[in-house]
N, CA and C atoms as a LAMMPS dump frame, in Angstrom:
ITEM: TIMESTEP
0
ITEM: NUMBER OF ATOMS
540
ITEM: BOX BOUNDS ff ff ff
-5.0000000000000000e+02 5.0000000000000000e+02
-5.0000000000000000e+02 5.0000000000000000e+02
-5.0000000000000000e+02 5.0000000000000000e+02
ITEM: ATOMS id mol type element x y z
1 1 1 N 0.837 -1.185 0
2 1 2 C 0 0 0
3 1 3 C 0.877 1.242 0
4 2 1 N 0.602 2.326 -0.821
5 2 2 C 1.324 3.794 -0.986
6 2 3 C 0.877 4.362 0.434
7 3 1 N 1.778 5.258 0.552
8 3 2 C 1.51 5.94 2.032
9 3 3 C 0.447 7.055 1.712
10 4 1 N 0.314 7.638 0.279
11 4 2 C -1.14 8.14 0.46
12 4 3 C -2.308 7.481 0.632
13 5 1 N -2.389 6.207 0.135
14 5 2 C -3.762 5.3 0.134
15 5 3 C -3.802 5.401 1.867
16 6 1 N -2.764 4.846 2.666
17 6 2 C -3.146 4.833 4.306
18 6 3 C -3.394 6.526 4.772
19 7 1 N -2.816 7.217 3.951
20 7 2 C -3.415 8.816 4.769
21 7 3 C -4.653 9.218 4.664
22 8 1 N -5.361 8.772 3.165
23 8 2 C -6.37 8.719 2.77
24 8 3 C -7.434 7.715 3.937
25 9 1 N -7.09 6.941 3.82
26 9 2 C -7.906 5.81 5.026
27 9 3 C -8.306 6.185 6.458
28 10 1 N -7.216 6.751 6.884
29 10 2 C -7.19 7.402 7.854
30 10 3 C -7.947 8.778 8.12
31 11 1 N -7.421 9.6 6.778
32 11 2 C -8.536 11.061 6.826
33 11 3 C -10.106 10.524 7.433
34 12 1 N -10.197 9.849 5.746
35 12 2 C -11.828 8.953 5.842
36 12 3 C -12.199 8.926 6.918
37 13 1 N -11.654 7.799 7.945
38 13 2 C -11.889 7.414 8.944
39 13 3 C -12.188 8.446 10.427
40 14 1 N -11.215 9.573 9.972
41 14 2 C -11.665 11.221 11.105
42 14 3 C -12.763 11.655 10.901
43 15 1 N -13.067 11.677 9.253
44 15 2 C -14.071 12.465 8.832
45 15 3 C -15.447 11.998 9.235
46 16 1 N -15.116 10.396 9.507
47 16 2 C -16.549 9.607 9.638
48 16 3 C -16.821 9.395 11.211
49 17 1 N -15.593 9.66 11.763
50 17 2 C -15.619 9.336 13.575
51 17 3 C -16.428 11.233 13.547
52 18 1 N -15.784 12.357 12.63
53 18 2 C -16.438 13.524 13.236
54 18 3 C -17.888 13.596 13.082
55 19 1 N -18.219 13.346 11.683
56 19 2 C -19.794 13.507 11.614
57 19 3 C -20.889 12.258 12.813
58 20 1 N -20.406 11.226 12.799
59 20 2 C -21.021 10.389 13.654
60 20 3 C -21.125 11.64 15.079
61 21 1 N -20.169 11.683 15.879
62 21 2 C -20.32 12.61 16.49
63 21 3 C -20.811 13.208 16.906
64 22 1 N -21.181 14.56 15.873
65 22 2 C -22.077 15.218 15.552
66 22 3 C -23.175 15.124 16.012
67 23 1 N -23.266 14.172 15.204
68 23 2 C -24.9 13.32 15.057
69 23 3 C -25.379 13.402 16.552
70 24 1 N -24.422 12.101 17.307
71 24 2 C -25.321 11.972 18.497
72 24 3 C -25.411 13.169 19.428
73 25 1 N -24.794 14.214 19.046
74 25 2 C -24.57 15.386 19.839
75 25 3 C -25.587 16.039 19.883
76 26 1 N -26.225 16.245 18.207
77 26 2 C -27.249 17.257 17.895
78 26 3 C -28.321 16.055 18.553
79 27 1 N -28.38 14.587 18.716
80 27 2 C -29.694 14.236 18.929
81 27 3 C -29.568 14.04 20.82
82 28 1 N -28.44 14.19 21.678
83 28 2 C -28.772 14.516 22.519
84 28 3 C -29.018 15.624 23.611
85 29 1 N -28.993 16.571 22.439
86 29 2 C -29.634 17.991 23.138
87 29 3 C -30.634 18.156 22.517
88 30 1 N -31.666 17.697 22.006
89 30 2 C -33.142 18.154 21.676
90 30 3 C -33.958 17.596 22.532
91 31 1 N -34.026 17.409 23.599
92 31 2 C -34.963 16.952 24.562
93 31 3 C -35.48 17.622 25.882
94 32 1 N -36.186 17.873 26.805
95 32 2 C -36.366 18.095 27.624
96 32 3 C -36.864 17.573 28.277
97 33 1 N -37.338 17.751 29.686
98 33 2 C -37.956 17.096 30.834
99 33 3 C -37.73 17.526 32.249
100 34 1 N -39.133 17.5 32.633
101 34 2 C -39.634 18.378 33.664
102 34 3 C -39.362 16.969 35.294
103 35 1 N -38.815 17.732 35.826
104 35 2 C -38.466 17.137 37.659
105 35 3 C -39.692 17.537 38.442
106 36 1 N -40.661 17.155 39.041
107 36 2 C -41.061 17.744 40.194
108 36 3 C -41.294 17.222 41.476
109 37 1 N -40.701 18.276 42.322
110 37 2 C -40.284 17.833 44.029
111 37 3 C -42.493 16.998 44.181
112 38 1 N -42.108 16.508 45.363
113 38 2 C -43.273 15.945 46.383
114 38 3 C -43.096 17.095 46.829
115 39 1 N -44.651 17.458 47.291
116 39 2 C -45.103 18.546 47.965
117 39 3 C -45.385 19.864 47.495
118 40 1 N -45.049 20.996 48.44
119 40 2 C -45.323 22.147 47.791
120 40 3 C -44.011 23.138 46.761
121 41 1 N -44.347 23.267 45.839
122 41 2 C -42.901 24.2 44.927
123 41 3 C -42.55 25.054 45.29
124 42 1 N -41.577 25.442 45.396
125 42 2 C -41.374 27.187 46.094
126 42 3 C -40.506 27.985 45.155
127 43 1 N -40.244 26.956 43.639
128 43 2 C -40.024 28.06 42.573
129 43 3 C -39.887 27.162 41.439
130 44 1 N -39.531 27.847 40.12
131 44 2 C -39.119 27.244 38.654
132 44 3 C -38.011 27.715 38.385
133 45 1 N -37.28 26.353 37.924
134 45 2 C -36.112 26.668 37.692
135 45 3 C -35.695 25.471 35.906
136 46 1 N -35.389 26.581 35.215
137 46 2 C -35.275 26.372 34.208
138 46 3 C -33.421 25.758 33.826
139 47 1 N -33.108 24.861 33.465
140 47 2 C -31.532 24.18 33.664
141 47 3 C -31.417 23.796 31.723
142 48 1 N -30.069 24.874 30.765
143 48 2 C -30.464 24.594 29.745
144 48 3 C -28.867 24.006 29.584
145 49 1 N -28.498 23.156 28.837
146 49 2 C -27.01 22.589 28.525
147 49 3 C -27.167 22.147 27.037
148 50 1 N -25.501 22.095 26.883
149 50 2 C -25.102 21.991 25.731
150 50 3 C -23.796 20.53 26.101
151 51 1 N -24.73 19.266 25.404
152 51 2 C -24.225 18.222 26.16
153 51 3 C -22.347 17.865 25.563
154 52 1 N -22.267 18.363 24.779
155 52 2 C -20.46 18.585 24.053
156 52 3 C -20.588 17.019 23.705
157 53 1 N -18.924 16.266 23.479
158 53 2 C -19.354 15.043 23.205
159 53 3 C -18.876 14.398 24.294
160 54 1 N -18.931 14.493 25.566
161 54 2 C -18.802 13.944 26.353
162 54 3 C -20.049 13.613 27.298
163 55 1 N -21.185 14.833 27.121
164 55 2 C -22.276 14.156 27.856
165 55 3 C -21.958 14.891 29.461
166 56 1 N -20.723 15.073 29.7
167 56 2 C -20.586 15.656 31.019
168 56 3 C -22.198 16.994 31.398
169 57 1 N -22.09 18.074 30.808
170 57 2 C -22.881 19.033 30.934
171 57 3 C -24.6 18.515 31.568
172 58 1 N -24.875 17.797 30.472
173 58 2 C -25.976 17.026 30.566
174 58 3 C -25.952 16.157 31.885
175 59 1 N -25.099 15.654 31.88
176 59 2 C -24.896 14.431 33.342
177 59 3 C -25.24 15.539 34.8
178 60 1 N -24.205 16.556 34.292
179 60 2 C -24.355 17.473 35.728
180 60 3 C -25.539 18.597 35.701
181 61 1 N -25.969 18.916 34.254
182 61 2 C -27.23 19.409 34.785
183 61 3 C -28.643 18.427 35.239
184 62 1 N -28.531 17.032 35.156
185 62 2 C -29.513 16.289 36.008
186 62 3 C -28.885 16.605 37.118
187 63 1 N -27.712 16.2 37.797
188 63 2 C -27.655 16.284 39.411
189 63 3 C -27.682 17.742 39.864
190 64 1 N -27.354 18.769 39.31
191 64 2 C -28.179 19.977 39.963
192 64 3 C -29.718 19.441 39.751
193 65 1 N -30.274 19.101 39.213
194 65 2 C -31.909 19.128 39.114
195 65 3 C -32.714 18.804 39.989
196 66 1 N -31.735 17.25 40.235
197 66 2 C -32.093 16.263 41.644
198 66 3 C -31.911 17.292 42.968
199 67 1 N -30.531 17.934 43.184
200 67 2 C -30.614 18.76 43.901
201 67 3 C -32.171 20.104 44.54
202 68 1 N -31.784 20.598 43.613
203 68 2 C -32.662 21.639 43.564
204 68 3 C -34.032 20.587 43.715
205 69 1 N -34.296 19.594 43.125
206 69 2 C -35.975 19.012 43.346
207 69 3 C -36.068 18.616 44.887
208 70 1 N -34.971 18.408 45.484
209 70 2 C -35.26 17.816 47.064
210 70 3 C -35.398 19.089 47.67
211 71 1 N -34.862 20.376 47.258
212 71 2 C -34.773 21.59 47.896
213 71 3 C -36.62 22.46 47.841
214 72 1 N -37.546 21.375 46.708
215 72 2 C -38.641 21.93 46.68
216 72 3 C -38.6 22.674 45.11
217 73 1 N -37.757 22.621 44.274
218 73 2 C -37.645 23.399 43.03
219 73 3 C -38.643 22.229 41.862
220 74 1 N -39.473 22.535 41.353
221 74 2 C -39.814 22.098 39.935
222 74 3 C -38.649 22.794 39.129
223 75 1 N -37.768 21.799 37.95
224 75 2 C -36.966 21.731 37.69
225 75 3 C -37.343 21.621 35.871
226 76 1 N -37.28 22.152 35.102
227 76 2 C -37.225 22.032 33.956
228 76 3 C -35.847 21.709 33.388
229 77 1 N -35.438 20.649 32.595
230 77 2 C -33.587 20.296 32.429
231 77 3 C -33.993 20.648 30.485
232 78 1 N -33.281 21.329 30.007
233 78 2 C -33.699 21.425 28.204
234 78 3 C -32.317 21.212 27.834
235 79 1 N -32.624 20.484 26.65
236 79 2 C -30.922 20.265 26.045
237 79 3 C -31.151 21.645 24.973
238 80 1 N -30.311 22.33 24.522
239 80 2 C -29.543 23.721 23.773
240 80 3 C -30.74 23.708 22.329
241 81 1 N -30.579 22.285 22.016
242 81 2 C -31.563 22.639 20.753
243 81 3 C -33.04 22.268 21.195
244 82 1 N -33.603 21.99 21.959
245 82 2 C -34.621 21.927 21.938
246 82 3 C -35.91 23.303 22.371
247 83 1 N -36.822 23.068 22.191
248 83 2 C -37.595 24.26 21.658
249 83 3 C -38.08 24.68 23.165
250 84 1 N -38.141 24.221 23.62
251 84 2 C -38.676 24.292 25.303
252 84 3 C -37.197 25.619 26.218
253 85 1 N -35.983 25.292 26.098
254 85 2 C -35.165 26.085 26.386
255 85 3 C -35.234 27.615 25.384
256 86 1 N -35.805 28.242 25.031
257 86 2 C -36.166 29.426 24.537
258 86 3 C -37.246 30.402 24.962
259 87 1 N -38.094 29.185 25.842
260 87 2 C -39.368 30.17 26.705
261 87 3 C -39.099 30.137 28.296
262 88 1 N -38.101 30.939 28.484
263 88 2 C -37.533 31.402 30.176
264 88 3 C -39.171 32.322 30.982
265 89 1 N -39.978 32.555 30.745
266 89 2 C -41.465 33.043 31.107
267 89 3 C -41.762 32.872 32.013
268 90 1 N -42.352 33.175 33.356
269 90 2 C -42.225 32.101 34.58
270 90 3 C -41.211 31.323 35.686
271 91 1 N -39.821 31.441 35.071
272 91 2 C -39.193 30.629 36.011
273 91 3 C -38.807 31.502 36.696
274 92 1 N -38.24 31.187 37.865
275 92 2 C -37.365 32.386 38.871
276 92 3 C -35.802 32.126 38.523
277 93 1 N -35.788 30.933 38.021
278 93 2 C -34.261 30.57 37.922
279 93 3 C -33.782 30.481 36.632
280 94 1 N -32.717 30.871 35.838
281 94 2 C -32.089 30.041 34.749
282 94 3 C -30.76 29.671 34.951
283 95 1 N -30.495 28.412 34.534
284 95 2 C -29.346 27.759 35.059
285 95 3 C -28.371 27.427 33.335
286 96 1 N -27.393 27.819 32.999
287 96 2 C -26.964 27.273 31.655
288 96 3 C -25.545 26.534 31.786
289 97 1 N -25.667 25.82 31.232
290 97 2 C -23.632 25.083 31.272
291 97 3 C -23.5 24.608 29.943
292 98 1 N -22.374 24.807 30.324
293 98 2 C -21.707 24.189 28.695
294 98 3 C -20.412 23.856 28.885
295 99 1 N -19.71 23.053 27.717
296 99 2 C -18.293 22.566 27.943
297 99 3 C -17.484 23.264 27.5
298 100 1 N -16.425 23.143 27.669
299 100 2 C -15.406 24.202 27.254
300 100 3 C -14.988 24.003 26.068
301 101 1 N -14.458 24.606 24.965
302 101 2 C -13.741 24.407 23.743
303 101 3 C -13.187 25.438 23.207
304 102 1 N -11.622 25.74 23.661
305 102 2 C -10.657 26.327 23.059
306 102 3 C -11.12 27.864 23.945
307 103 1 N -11.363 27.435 25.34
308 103 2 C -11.388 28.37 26.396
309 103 3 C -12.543 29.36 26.288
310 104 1 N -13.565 28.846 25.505
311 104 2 C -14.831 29.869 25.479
312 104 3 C -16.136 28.325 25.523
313 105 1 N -17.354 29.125 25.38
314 105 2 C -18.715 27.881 25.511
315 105 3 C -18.646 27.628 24.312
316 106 1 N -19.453 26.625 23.714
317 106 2 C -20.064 26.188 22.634
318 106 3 C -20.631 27.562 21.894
319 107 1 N -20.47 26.787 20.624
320 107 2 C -21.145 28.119 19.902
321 107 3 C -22.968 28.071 19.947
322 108 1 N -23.366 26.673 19.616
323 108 2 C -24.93 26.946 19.873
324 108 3 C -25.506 27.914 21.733
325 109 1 N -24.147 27.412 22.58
326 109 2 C -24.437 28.105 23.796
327 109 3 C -24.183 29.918 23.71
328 110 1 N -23.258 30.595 22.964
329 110 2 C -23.281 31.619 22.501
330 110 3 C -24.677 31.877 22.139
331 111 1 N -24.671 31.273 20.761
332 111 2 C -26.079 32.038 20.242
333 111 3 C -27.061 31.773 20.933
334 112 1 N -27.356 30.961 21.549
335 112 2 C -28.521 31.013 22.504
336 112 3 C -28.958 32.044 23.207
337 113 1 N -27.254 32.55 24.412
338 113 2 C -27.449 33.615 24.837
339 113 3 C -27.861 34.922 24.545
340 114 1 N -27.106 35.4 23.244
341 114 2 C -27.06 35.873 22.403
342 114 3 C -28.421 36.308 22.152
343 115 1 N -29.276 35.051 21.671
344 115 2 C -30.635 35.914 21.566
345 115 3 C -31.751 35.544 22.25
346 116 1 N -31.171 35.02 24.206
347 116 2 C -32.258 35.213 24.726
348 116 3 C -33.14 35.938 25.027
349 117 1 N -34.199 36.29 25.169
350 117 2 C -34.901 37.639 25.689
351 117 3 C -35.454 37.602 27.295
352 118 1 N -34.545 38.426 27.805
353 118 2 C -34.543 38.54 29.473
354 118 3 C -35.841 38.707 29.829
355 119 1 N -36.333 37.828 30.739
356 119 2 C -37.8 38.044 31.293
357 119 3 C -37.795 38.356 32.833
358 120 1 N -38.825 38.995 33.284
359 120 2 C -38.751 39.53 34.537
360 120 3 C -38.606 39.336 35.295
361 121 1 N -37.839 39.459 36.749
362 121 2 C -37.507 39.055 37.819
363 121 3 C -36.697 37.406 37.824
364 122 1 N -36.009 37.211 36.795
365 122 2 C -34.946 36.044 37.011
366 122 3 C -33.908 36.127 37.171
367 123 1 N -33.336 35.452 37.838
368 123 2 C -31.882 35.275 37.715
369 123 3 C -31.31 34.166 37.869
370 124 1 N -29.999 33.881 37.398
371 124 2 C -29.124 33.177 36.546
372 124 3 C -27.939 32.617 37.182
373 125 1 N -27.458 31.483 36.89
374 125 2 C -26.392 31.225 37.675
375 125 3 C -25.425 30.088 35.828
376 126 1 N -24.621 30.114 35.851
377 126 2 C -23.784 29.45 34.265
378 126 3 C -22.629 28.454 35.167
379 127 1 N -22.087 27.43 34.211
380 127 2 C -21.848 26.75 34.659
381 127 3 C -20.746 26.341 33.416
382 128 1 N -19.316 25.644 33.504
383 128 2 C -18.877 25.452 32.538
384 128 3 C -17.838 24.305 32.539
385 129 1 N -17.762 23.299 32.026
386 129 2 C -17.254 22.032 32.517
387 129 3 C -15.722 22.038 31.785
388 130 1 N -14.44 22.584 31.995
389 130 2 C -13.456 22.758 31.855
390 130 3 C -12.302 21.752 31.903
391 131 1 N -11.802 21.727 30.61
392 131 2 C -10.265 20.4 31.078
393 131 3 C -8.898 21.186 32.24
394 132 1 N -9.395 22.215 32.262
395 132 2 C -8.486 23.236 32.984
396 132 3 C -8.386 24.065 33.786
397 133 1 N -7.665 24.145 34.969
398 133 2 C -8.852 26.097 35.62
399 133 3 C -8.346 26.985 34.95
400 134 1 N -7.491 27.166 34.016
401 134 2 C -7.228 28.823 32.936
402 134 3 C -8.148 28.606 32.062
403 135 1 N -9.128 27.885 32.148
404 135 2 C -10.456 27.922 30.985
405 135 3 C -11.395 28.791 31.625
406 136 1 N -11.989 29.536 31.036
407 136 2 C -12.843 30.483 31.045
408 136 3 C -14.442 30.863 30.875
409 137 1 N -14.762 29.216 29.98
410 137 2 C -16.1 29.694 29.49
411 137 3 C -17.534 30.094 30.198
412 138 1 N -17.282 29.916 31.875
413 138 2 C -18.239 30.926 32.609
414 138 3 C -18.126 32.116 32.814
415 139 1 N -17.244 32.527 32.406
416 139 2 C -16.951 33.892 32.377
417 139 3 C -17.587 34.618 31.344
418 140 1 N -17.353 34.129 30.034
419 140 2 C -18.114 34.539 28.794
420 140 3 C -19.241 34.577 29.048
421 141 1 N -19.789 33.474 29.519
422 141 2 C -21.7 33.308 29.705
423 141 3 C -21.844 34.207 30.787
424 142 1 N -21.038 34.688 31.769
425 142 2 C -21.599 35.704 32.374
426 142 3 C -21.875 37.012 31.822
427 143 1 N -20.716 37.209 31.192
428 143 2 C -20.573 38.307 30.671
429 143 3 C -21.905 38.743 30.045
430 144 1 N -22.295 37.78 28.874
431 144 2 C -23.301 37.78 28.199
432 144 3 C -24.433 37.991 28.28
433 145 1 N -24.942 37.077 29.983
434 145 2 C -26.266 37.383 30.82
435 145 3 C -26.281 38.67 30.966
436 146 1 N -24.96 39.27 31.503
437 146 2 C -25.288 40.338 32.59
438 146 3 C -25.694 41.987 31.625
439 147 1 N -25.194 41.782 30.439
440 147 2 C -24.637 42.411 28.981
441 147 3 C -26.603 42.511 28.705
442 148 1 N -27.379 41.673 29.108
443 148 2 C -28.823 41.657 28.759
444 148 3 C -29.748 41.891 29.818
445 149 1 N -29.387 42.089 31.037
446 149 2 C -29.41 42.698 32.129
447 149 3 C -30.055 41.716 32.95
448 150 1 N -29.291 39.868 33
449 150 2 C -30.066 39.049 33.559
450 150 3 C -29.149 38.912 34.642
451 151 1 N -28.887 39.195 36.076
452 151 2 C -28.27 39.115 37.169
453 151 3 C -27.774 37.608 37.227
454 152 1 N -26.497 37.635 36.992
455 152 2 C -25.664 36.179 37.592
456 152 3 C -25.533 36.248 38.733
457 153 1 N -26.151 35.143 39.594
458 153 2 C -25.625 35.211 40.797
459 153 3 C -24.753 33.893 41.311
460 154 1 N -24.306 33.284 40.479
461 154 2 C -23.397 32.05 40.667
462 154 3 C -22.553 31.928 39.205
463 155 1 N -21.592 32.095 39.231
464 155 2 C -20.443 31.214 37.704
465 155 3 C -19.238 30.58 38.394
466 156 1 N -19.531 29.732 37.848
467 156 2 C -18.51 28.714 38.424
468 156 3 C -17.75 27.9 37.221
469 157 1 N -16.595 27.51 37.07
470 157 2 C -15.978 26.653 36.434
471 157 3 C -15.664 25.044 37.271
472 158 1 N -16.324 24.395 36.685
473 158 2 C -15.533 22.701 37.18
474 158 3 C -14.682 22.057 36.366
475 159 1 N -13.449 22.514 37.363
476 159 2 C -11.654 22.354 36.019
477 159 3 C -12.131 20.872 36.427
478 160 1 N -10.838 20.105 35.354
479 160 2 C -10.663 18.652 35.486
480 160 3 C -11.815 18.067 35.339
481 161 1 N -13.271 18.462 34.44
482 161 2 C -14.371 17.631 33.988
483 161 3 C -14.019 17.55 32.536
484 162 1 N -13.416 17.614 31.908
485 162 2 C -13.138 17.426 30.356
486 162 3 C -13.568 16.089 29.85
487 163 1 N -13.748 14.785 30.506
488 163 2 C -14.221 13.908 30.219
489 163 3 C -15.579 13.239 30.627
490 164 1 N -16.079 14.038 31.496
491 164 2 C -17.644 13.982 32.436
492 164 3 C -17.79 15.056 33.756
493 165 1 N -18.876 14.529 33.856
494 165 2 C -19.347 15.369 35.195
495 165 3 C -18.372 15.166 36.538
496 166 1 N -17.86 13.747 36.923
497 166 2 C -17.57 13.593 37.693
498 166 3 C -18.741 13.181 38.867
499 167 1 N -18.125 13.513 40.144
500 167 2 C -18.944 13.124 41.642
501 167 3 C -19.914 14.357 41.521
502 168 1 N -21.269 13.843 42.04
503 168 2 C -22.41 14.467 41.288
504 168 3 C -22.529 15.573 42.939
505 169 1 N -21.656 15.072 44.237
506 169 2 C -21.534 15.927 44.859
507 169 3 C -21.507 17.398 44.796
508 170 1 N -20.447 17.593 43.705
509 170 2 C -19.669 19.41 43.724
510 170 3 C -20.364 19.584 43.208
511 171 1 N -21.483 20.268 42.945
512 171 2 C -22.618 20.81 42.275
513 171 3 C -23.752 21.343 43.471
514 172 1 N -23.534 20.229 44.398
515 172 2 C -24.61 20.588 45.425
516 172 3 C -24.258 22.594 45.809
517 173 1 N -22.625 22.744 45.84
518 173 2 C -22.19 23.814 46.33
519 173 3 C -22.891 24.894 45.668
520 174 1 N -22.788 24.619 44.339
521 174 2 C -23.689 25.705 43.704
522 174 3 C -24.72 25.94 43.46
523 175 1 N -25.603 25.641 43.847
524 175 2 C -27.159 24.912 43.584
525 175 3 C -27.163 25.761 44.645
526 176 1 N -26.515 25.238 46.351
527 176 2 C -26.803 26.051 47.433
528 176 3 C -26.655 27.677 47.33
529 177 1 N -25.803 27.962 46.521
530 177 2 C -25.187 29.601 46.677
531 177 3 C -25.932 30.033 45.609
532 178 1 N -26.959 29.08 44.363
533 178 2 C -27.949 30.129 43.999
534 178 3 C -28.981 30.121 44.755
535 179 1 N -29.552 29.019 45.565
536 179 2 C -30.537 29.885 46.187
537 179 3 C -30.605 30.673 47.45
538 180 1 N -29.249 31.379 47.799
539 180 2 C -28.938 32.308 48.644
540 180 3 C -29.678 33.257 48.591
């Protein structure tokens, strides 16, 4: 075999590992689904992610959800493309995360922000699942909220998740300090 036929094989083979990818990426953020505590609610809290291809984002916005549902929160969890994360109306809370890539969020998590339309009396807490702590991408999403005049009151980075959520523990921390 010529050493282009194996470079060729190989390209192929990136090109077909990227679009697969893709794929399951775009089909596991179109979904949503609603948490609700036993008993009485004492708010809505809207949780939107952008699952990257690791799934981490997604993993850890269920265990904030669980969180927040024992705390009494009805919990709405929306993956980035689905149509349900665009009507913030009603909730007291919006919660967004995303993974890191090349030290900023996802781009569907950009444009999201980008053209949410701030609704009354909410506020916001972002979340950003980092291979690093010099990664940044809660910072951007703050920026962005606050740029539309939606009050962050929690951004946090979780360095060393580049491959998942991790212990569904460290999350409780922030969950607690948004509903301060």
């Amino acid at each position: 075999m010529s050493i282009l036929l194996i470079i060729g094989i190989i390209l192929g083979i990136l090109i077909l590992i990227t679009v697969l990818a893709g794929v399951i990426r775009i089909s596991r953020s179109g979904s949503s689904k609603i948490i609700k505590p036993e008993g009485n609610i004492r708010g809505k809290v809207m949780i939107v992610y952008d699952p990257g291809l690791s799934g981490g984002t997604k993993t850890a916005s269920f265990y904030m959800a669980e969180e927040l549902k024992s705390k009494g929160y009805e919990v709405k969890v929306a993956g980035i493309r689905s149509r349900e994360a665009l009507e913030t109306s009603g909730y007291d809370i919006l919660i967004v995360g995303s993974p890191t890539y090349g030290a900023k969020p996802t781009l569907p998590i950009k444009s999201y922000l980008n053209g949410l339309i701030p609704t009354e009396n909410i506020i916001a807490g972002v979340y950003a699942l980092a291979g690093s702590d010099v990664q940044d991408a809660n910072v951007v999403m703050a920026q962005t909220l606050k740029e539309k005049s939606i009050p962050v009151k929690v951004s946090t980075k979780f360095g060393g998740a580049v491959f998942g959520a991790g212990n569904k523990n460290k999350y409780s921390g922030f969950v607690s300090e948004l509903l301060k």
